[in-house]
C-alpha positions in Angstrom: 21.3 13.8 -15.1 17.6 12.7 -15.9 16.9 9.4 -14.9 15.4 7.0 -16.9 11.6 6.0 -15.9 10.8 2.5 -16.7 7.4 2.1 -17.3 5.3 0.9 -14.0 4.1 -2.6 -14.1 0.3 -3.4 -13.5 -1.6 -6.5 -13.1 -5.3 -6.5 -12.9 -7.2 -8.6 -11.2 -11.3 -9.3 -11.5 -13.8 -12.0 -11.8 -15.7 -9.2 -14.5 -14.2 -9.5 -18.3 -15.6 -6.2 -19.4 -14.5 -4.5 -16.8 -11.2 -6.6 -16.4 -10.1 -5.7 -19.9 -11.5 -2.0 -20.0 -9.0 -1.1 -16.6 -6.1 -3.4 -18.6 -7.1 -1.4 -21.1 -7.1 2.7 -19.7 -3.8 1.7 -17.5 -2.1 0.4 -20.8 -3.0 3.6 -23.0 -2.0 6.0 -20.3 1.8 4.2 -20.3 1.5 1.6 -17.5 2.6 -1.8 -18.3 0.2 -4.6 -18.2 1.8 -7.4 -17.2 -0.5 -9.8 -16.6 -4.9 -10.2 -16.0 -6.4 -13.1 -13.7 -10.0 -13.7 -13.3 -9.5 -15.6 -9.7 -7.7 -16.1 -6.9 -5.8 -19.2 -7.5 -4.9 -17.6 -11.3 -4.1 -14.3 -9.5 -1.5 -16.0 -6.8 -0.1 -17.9 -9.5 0.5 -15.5 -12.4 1.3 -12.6 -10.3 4.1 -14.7 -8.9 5.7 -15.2 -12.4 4.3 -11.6 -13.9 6.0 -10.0 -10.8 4.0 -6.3 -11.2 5.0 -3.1 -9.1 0.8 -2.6 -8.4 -1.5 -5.0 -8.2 -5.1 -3.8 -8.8 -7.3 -6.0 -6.9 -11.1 -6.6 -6.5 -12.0 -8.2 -3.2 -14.5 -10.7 -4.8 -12.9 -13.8 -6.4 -14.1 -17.3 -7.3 -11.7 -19.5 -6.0 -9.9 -17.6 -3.3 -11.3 -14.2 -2.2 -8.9 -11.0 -2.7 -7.6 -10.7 1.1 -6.4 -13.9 0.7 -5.0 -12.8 -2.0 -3.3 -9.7 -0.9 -1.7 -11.5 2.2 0.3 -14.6 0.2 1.4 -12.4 -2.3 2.2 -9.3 0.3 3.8 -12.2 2.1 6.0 -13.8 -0.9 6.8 -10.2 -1.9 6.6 -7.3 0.5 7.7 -4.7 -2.7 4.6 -5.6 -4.1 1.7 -2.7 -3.6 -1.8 -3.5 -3.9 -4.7 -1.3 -4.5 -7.8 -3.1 -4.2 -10.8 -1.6 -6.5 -14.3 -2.6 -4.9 -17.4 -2.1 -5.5 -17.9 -2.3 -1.9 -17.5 0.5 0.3 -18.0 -1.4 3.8 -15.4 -0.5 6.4 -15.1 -4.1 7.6 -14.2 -4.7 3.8 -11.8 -1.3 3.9 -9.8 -2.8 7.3 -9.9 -6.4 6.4 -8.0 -5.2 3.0 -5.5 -3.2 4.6 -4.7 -5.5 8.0 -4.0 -7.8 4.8 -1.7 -5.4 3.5 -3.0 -3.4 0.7 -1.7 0.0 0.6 -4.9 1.5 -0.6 -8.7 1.5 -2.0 -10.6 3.3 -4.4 -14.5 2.3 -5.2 -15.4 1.3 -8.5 -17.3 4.4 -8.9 -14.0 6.2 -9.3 -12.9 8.1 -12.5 -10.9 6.9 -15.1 -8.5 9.7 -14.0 -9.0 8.8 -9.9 -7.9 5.6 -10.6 -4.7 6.2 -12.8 -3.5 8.7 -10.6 -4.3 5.9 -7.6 -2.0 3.5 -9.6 0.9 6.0 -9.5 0.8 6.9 -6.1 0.2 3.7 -5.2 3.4 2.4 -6.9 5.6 5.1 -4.8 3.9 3.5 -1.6 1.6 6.1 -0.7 -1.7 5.2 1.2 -4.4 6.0 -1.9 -8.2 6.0 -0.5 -11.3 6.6 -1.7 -12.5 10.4 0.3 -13.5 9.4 3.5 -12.0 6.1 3.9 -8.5 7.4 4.9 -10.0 8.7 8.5 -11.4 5.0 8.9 -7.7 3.6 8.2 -6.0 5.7 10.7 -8.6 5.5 13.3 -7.9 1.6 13.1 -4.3 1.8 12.9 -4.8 3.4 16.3 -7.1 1.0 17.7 -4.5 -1.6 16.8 -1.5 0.4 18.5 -3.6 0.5 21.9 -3.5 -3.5 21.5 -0.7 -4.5 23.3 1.9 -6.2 20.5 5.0 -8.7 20.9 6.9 -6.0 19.7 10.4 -5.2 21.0 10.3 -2.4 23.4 12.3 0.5 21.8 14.3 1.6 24.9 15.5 -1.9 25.3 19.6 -2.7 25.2 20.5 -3.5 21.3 16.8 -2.1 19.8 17.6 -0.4 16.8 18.3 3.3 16.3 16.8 5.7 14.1 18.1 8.9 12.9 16.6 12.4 14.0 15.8 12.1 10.1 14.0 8.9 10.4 12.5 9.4 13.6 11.0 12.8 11.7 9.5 11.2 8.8 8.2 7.7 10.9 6.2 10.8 12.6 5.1 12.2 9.7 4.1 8.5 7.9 1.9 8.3 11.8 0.0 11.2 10.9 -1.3 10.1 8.0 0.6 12.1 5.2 1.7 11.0 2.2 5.6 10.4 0.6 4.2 13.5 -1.6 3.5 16.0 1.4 6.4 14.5 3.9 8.5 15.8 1.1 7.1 19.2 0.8 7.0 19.5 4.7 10.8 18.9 5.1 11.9 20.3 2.2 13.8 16.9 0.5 12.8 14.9 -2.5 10.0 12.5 -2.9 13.0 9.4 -3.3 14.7 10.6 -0.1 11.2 9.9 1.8 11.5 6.8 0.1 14.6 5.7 1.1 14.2 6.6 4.8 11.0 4.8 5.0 12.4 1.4 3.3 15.7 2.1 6.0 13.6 2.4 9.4 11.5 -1.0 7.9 14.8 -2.4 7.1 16.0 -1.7 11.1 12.5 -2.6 12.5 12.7 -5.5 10.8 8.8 -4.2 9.8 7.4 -5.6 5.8 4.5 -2.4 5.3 3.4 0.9 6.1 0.7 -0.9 8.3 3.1 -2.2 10.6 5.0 0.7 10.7 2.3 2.7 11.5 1.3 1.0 14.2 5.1 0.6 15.6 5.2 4.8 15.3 1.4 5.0 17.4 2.8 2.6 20.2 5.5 4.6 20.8 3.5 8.0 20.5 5.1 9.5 17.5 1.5 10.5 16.0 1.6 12.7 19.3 2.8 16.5 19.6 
């Protein structure tokens, strides 16, 4: 049986009109739906919240409210949501703050038409889409922050929650860095099957993102051998 493939929704977000319209505009000719546009952050927050898109494609400079701020009330009001910020900016204190905030990836402006439709389907899946180079700046952060002690419950204590040898497997794989795609191919199971045991162990963490599950996997040492 085929399933059916609803069309993924897309809101763009950027202070630009040109640009804002021409990215509406590539994502709605190569099938995405374009649910709704927003020019700042207070209109972003506001219309995404009614729009409810899958991906939200985000510059990081807004009037009004700037995009991390952004990405954390809406991340926060709907942990489903994935963002993908599109910057012009390449900074790594821009790349962290946008993650820490809970995008799930980031591409430069300076990406391809192609780069970036191929970013907005991954993205939508929930796997970590960065521009080449940025990834090893991501990881090497999420580790930073695992050697931070957290108020995390310890998972050898009474009642923590238990995963399965499957769950465990794949948590050690997300660690490492690899995507839903290549988790898959490693351990011979389909893409959705990643899928579902990553939304299960967030479910029995009691974690909202990839970033905190990340980190919950390096405290414990799964990124290890």
């Amino acid at each position: 049986m085929t399933e059916r493939q609803d069309p993924i929704k897309v809101m763009v977000v950027d202070d630009h009109p040109m640009w804002r319209d021409a990215v509406a505009r590539d994502l709605a000719e190569s099938g995405f739906e374009v649910v709704a546009t927003a020019g700042d952050g207070e209109q972003a927050v506001r219309r995404a919240k009614a729009a409810a898109p899958d991906v939200l494609v985000l510059d990081l400079n807004l009037p009004a409210k700037p995009g991390v701020q952004v990405c954390k009330e809406l991340v926060g009001h709907n942990p489903a949501l994935r963002v993908l910020v599109l910057s012009a900016s390449g900074e790594h204190a821009d790349v962290l703050e946008a993650v820490k905030s809970g995008a799930t990836g980031y591409l430069l402006k300076s990406a391809s038409t192609e780069e970036l439709l191929d970013a907005v389907r991954r993205t939508a899946v929930g796997d970590p889409v960065f521009t080449p180079g940025l990834a090893g700046l991501v990881l090497g952060e999420y580790r930073r922050l695992a050697a931070e002690p957290a108020p995390a419950a310890d998972a050898d204590e009474p009642g923590a929650p238990r995963l399965t040898d499957r769950e465990t497997e794949v948590l050690r794989l997300v660690a490492k860095g690899l995507s839903y795609k290549q988790i898959a191919e490693r351990l011979v199971i389909s893409h959705r099957t990643v899928q579902n045991h990553v939304q299960n162990t967030l479910g029995k963490l009691q974690l909202h993102n990839r970033v905190e599950l990340v980190r919950y996997a390096i405290e414990r040492g799964l990124d290890e051998e």
